[in-house]
C-alpha positions in Angstrom: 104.8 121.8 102.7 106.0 120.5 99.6 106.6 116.3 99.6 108.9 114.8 96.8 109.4 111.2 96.0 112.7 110.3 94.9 113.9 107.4 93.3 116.2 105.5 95.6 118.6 104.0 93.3 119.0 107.3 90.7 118.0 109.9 93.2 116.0 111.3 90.8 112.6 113.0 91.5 109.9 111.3 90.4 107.2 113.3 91.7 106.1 116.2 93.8 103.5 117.3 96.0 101.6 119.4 98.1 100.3 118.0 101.6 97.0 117.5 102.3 95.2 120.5 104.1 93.3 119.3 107.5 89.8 120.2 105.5 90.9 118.1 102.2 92.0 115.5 105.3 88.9 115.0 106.6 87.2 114.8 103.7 89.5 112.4 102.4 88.7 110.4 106.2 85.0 110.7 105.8 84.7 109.2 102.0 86.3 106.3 103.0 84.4 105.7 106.4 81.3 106.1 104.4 83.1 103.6 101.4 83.8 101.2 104.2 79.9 101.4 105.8 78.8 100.3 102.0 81.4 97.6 101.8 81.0 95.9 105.1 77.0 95.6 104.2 77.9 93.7 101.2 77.8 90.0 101.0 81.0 88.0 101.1 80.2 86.8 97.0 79.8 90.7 96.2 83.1 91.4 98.1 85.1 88.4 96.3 83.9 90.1 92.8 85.6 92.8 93.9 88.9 91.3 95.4 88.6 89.1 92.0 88.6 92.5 90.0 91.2 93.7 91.8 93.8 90.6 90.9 92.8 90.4 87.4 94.3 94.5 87.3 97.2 93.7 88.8 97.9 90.6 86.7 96.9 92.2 83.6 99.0 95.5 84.5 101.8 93.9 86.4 104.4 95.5 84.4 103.0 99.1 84.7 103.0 98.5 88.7 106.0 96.5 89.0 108.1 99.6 87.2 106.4 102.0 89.8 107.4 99.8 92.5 111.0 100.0 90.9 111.0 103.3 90.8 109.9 104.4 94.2 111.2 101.3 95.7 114.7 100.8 94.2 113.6 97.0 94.2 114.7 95.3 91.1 112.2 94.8 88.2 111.8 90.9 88.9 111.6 91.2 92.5 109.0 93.4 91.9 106.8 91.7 89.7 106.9 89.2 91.8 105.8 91.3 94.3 102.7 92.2 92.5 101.8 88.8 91.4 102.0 87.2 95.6 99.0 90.8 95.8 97.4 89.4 93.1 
């Protein structure tokens, strides 16, 4: 089945694609069980270098995500880079 995302506010379609098949499912599933078995071992200052990097993307690139967010969302472009500053 074919899955489209349309922008809200033009209706126009941003993207399409196919869904997942129930093999590329739970392959998907495992990856991040076994992602999740190597994070959770990690100690809390590994896990904030991560969180840190994470922030420092979405500050640094808030423009590129807040216009996604726009267009999938309808939001307006200050609400959403907002939005993406309160993740950060």
């Amino acid at each position: 089945m074919t899955i489209i995302s349309v922008n809200p506010a033009t209706e126009e379609v941003i993207y399409k694609f196919q869904e997942d098949t129930e093999e590329s499912l739970e392959k998907s599933l495992s990856n991040a069980a076994m992602a999740f078995e190597d994070y959770r071992a990690k100690s809390f200052e590994e896990r904030a270098t991560y969180l840190l990097k994470a922030a420092e993307i979405l500050t640094n690139e808030k423009e590129k995500f807040a216009s996604i967010i726009t267009s999938e969302m309808g939001k307006t472009f200050q609400s959403a880079i907002l939005e993406v500053e309160k993740c950060a």
